[in-house]
N, C-alpha and C positions, 0 to 999 in steps of 0.2 A: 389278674396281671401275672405277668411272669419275667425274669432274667430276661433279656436279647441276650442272646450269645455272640459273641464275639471269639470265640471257642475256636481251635482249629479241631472243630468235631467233635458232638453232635451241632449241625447249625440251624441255623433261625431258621422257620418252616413257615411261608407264606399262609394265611389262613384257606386262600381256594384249594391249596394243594392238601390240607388238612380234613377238611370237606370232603374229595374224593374217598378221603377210608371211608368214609360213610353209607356207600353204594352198599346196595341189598348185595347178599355175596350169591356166587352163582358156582356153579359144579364144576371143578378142571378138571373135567371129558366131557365138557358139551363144547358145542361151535360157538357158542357167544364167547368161552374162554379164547378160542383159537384165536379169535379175531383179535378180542385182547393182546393175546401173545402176539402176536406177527405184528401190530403195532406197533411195540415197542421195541421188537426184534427193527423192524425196519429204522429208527430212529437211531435206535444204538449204534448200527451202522455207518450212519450219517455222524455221530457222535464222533467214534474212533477210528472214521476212517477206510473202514476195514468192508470185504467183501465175506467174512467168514461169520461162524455164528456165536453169538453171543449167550453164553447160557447165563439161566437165573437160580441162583443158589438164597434156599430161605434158612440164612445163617449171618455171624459177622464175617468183616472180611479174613479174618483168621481161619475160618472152615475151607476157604477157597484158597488160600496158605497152604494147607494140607493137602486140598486137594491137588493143588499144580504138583508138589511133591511125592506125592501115592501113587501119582499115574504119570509122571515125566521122569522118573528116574530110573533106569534101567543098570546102566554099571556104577553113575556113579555123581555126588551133586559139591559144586562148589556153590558155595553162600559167602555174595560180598556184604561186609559187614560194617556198613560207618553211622548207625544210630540204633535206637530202640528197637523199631520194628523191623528192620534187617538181619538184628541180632533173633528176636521173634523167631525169621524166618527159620532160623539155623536150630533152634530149638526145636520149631516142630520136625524138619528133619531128624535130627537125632532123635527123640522122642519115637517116632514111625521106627525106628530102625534101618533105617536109610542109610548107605554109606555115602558120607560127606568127610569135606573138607570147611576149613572157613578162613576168608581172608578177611584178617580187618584193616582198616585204617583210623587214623584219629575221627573224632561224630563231627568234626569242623570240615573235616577235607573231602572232597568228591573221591567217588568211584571215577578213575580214569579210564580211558580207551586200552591203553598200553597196558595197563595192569592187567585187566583181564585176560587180553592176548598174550603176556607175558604168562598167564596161568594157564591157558588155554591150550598153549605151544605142548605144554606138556604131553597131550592125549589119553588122559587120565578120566576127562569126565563128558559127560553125556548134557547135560545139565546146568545152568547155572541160573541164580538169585540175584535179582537188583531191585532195592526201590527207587520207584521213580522221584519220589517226593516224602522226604525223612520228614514228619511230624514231627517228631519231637526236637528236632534242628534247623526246620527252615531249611534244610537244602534241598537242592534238586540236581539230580545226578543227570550226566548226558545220555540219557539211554540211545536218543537215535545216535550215536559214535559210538558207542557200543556196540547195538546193534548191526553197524557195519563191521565191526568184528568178529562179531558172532557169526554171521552170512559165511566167512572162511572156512568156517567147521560145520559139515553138514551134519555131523551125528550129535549137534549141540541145542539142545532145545532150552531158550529164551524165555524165562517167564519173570513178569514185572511184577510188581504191587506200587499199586498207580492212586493207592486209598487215597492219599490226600491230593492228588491232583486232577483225577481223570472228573472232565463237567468244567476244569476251570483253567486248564490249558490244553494247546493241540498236543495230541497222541493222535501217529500216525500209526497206527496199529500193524496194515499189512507192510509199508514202505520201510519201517525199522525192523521188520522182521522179528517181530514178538509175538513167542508162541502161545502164551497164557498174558494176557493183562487183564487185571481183577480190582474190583476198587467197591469198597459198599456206600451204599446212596445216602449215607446220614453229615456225607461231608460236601463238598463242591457242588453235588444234585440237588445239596438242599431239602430233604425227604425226610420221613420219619427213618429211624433206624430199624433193624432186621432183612434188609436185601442186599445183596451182592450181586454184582454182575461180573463177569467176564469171557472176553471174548477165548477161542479157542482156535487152531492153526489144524490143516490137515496133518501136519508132522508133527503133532501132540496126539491127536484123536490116533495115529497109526501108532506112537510109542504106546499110547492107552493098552493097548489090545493086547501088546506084549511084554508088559508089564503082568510079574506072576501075580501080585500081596495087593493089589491095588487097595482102597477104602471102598465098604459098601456104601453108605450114605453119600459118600463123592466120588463114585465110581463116574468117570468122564464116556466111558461107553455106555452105559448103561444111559446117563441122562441123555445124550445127543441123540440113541435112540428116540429118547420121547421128546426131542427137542425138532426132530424130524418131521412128527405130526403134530406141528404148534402148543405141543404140553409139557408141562414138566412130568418128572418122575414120580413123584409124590406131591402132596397137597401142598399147594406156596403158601406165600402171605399174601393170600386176593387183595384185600386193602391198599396192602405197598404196591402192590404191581398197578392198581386203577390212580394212582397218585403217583409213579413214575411216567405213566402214559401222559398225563396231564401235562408232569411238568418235561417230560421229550419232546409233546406238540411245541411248550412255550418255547422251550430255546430254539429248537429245530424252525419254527412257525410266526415267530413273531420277535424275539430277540437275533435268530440268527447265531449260527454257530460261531465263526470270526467274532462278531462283536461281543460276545459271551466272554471269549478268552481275550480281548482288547480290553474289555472291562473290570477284570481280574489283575492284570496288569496294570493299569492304569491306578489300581486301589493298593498295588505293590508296589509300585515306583511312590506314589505318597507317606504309607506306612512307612518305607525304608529309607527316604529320605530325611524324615522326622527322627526315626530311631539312630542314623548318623549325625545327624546336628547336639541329639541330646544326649545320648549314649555309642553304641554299637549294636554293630549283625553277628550273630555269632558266628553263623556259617562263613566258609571261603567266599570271597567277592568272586562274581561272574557264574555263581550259582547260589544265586538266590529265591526264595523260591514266588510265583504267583500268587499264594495258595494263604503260606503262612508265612510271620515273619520271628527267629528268636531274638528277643532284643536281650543282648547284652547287658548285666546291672554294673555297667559298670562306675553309677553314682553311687555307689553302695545306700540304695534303699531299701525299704521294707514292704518284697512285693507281696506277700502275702494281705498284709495292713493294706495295701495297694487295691488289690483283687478286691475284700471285704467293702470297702468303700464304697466301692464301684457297685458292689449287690448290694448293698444295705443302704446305700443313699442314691442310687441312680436307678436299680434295678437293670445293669449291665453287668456283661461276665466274661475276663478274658481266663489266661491259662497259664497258672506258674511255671516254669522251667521244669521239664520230665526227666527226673530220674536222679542221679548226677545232678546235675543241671537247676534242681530245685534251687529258689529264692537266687541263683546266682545269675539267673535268665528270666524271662514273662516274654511267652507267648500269644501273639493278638492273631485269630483268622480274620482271614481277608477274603472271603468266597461264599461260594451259595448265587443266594439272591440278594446279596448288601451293594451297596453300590458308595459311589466314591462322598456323597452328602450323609455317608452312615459315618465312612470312616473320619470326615472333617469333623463330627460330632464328637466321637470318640477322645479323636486324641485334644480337642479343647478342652473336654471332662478331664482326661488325664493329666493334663500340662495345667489344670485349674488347681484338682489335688495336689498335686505335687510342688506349686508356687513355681512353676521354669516357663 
């Protein structure tokens, strides 16, 4: 036996999709990989929308963090900043040596349209960072309004981290005009952890080339070469890639893309309904997110005591408040493959524990 996760990431992992690591592994430079690849290539596609290609990074989504910043930044990167992993991103920036800027706002309030174009107006930067879906706050920022602002500035390359959303809501990948959208498969895909995906824009692949410092290991020229003959660059994680195939046929082939993200929704409008009658959302109303929800303590409980309960007497596992945020929030994911007779489960155990 083990926890279910209730986690926003790593999440519950279907046992057929567990099964796929299991395949004899096979060589990536032979044709049976190829095929492999282009399966999945084809699907991801279909996922995000998007006509461009999708590279497979065997790392967390933080390697592909770096990488949209090693090979998108030429003069210069603004990093908007309203949670943990936004803040992240602006670290590995600095870190690289990268010349940045960072804008924050409070982890409750969206990244706005205005703001950025108020930033933008400047003609300072080449670049800029959004998450689509703050983990550690439940929000979800408006990237396609964004992205229409971005469209204004053609020397401005778009790159998202879509970690906790991409698999569990639409991203329109080519229509918002994101040049990097990156997300790893241990969240919304429902997949073991170790794969990142993200798609890439011809006006990322052309900033790549001229970019002097880029990163060896996520050099974006270098892969899209080998992404060109169905391979990667170096050895992936065969496993994760024959168990993303699987589960791209199911959403793509039998759940259907719409009703995937209908069904995500659907399990967010229940959680967040329940977390307003009992408590609060942490996040700004009207960005809330699909994916995950921060509920607010505002009973002053004891979420920790909360969380242990739940693993030691039910074998469930949700997610204290990250960071800041600890024992003053608890986090519940709402994605993957769970569906909305998981979540009615859940919060009866929780509303059981807690006497409300």
């Amino acid at each position: 036996m083990h926890d279910k996760l209730f986690t926003p990431g790593p999440t519950e992992v279907r046992a057929e999709l567990l099964k796929e690591l299991a395949n004899p592994q096979i060589h990536h430079r032979s044709p049976e990989f190829s095929l492999l690849y282009d399966d999945i290539q084809k699907n991801l596609k279909k996922l995000l929308y998007t006509e461009k290609p999708v590279l497979l990074f065997t790392s967390s989504s933080t390697g592909a963090m770096e990488a949209a910043v090693t090979n998108g930044v030429k003069k210069r990167c603004l990093n908007f900043v309203n949670g943990a992993f936004s803040e992240r991103w602006h670290q590995i920036t600095v870190k690289n040596g990268i010349k940045c800027d960072k804008v924050s706002v409070p982890w409750d309030k969206a990244i706005k349209p205005e703001l950025v174009d108020e930033k933008l107006s400047s003609g300072k930067y080449d670049a800029i960072t959004v998450v689509l879906n703050e983990t550690s706050t439940g929000l979800m920022n408006p990237i396609a309004e964004i992205g229409e602002v971005v469209k204004k500035y053609e020397d401005v390359v778009f790159l998202v981290d879509a970690v906790s959303g991409m698999a569990g809501t639409k991203i329109e990948v080519d229509e918002w005009g994101i040049d990097m959208c990156l997300a790893g498969v241990q969240k919304a895909f429902a997949l073991p952890a170790g794969l990142t995906v993200a798609s890439v824009s011809d006006k990322l692949l052309k900033r790549a080339e001229e970019v002097e410092n880029n990163s060896y290991y996520f050099n974006l020229p270098l892969l899209y070469k080998y992404h060109k003959r169905s391979q990667t660059r170096t050895t992936p994680a065969i496993p994760q890639l024959y168990a993303l195939r699987k589960q791209l046929n199911d959403i793509v082939d039998n759940e259907g893309v719409e009703a995937r993200f209908s069904r995500h929704q659907e399990m967010a409008e229940y959680v967040q309904n329940w977390a307003l009658k009992y408590f609060d959302i942490y996040a700004e109303e009207g960005y809330w997110s699909n994916t995950v929800t921060c509920i607010e303590n505002t009973r002053g409980i004891d979420v920790q005591g909360l969380i242990n309960t739940l693993v030691d007497k039910y074998q469930i596992r949700i997610a204290n408040g990250y960071g800041d945020l600890k024992n003053k929030a608890f986090r519940i994911g709402h994605m993957g493959d769970l569906n909305l007779s998981d979540m009615k489960g859940l919060i009866a155990i929780i509303e059981d524990i807690l006497d409300i």
